[in-house]
C-alpha positions in Angstrom: -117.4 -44.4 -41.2 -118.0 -42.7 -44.8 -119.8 -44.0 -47.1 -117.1 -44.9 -49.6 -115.9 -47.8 -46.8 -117.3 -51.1 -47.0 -118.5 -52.1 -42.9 -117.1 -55.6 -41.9 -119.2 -58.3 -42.4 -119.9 -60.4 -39.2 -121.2 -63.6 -41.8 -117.5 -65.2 -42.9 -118.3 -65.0 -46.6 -114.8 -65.5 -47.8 -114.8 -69.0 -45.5 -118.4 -70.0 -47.5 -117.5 -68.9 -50.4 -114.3 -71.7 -49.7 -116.3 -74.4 -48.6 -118.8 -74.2 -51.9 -115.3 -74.2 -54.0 -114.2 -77.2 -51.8 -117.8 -78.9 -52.7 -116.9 -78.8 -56.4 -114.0 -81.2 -55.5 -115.6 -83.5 -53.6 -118.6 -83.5 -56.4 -115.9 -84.2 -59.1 -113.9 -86.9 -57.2 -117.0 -88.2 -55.7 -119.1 -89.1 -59.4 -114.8 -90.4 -60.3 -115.2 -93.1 -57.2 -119.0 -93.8 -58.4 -117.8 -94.0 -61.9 -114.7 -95.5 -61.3 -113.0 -93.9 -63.4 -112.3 -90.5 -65.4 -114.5 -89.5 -68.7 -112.4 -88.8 -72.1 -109.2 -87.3 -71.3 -110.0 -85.5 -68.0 -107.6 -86.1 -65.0 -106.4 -83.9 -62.1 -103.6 -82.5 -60.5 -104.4 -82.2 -56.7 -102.0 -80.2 -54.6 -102.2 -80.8 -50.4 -100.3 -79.5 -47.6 -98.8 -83.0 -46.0 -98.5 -81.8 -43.0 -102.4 -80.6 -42.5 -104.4 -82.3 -40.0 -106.0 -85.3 -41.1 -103.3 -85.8 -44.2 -102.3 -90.1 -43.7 -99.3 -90.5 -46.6 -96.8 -93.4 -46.4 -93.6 -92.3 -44.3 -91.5 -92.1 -47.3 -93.7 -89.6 -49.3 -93.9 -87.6 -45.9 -90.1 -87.1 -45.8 -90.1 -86.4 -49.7 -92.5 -83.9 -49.1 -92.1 -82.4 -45.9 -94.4 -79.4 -47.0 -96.9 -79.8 -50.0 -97.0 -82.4 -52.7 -99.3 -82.5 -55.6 -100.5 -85.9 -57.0 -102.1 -87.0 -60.6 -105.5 -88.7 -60.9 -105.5 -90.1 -64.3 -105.4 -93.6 -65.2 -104.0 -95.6 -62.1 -105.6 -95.6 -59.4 -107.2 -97.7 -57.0 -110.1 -97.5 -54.0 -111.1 -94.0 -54.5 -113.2 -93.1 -51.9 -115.0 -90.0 -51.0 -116.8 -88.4 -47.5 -117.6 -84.7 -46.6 -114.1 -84.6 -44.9 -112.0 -85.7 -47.6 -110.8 -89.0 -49.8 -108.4 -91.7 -49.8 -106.7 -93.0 -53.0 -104.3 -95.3 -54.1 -101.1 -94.5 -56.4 -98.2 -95.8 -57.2 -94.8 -94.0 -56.7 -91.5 -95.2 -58.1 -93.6 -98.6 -58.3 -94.7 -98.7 -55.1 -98.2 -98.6 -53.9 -99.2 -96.0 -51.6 -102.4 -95.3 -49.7 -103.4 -91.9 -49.4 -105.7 -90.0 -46.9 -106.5 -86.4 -48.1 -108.6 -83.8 -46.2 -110.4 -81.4 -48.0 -109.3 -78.8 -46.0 -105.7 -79.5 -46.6 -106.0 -79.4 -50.8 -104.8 -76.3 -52.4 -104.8 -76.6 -55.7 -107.3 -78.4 -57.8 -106.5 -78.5 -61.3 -108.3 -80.4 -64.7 -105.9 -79.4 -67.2 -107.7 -80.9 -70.2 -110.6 -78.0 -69.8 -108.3 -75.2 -68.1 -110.2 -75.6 -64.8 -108.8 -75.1 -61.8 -109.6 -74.0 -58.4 -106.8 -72.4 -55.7 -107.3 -72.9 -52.0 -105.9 -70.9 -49.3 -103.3 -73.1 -47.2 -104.3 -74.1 -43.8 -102.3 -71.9 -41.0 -99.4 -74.1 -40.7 -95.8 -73.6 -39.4 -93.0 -73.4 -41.8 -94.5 -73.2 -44.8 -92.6 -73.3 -48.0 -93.6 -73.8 -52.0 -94.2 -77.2 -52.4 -93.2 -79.9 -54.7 -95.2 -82.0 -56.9 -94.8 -85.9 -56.7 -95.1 -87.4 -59.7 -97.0 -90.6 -60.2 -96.3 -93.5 -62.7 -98.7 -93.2 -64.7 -98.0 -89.0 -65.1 -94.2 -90.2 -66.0 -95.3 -93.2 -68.4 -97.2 -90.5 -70.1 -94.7 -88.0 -71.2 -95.3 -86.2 -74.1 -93.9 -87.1 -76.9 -90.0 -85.9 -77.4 -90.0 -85.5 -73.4 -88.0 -87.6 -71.5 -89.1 -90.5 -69.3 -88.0 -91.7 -66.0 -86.0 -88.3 -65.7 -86.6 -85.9 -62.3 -89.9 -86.9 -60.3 -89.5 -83.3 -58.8 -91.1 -80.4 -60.2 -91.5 -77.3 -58.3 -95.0 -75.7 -58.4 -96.3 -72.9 -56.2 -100.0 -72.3 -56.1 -99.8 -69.5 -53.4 -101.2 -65.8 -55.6 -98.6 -63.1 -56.1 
C-alpha cells in the first residue's frame, strides 16, 4: 500500500453516518406528532421505496406505485406517529383516506422545501428498481400555486438517485 491510498476502514462509517441522517427525520417528524402539527409554513416531501420491508400502504397506492412514491406532510394529516423504526400517517388520496406504515430505512428523500433542506438516502437493495413517482395528496393539489392548474395529473416523476 502507498501512502497516497486511503486503507479500508473496518468501522462502517458511511452506514453511521446514514443512521445519524435518518435520526434527523425521525427528530423532525417526531416533535410534528408531539406538536401536532407543522410550525409556519414548513411541510415535507418524503420519498419511500414501497416495496421495502416493513412499508404497509393501502393496495391501491401499492399498485400506483409499484416502486417509489413520495408523499406531502403539510396540512392534512392525521395520527402521526413516530418509533425508532419508522411512522405511520394518515392522508388522503383522490379523497380517500389511507393509512400509511413507513420504515425509516425505506425513506429516500427527505425534503423541507420552505428552508431548502433536504436529505437523500441511499435505496435499500431491492429488485427491479426504477425512478419513482410521486403521489400527490389533497391537500398538495388544493394548494397549487396560483395560475397552476388544479385537479390536473397526480403523477409527477421525481428521481432522487445522484448522477
Amino acid at each position: 500500500m502507498s501512502d497516497d491510498e486511503t486503507p479500508e476502514s473496518l468501522i462502517p462509517y458511511d452506514e453511521h453516518v446514514q443512521s445519524a441522517l435518518r435520526g434527523v427525520v425521525y427528530s423532525v417528524l417526531t416533535d410534528v406528532a408531539a406538536t401536532g402539527g407543522l410550525p409556519g409554513n414548513h411541510h415535507f416531501y418524503i420519498a419511500f421505496k414501497t416495496n421495502a420491508p416493513g412499508v404497509d400502504i393501502p393496495p391501491h397506492l401499492k399498485e400506483r406505485y409499484p416502486d417509489e412514491m413520495t408523499i406531502v406532510v403539510q396540512h392534512r394529516f392525521w395520527d402521526l406517529a413516530v418509533d425508532r423504526e419508522g411512522f405511520e400517517i394518515g392522508l388522503s388520496f383522490n379523497q380517500v383516506p389511507a393509512k400509511l406504515i413507513i420504515p425509516f430505512s425505506a425513506v429516500v428523500g427527505f425534503i423541507d422545501p420552505s428552508v431548502n433542506f433536504a436529505l437523500q438516502f441511499p435505496a435499500p437493495d431491492l429488485p427491479d428498481a426504477k425512478p419513482g413517482l410521486r403521489a400527490v395528496s389533497e391537500e398538495e393539489e388544493d394548494s397549487a400555486p396560483e395560475g397552476e392548474e388544479k385537479g390536473g395529473s397526480n403523477v409527477v416523476e421525481i428521481d432522487f438517485r445522484k448522477k
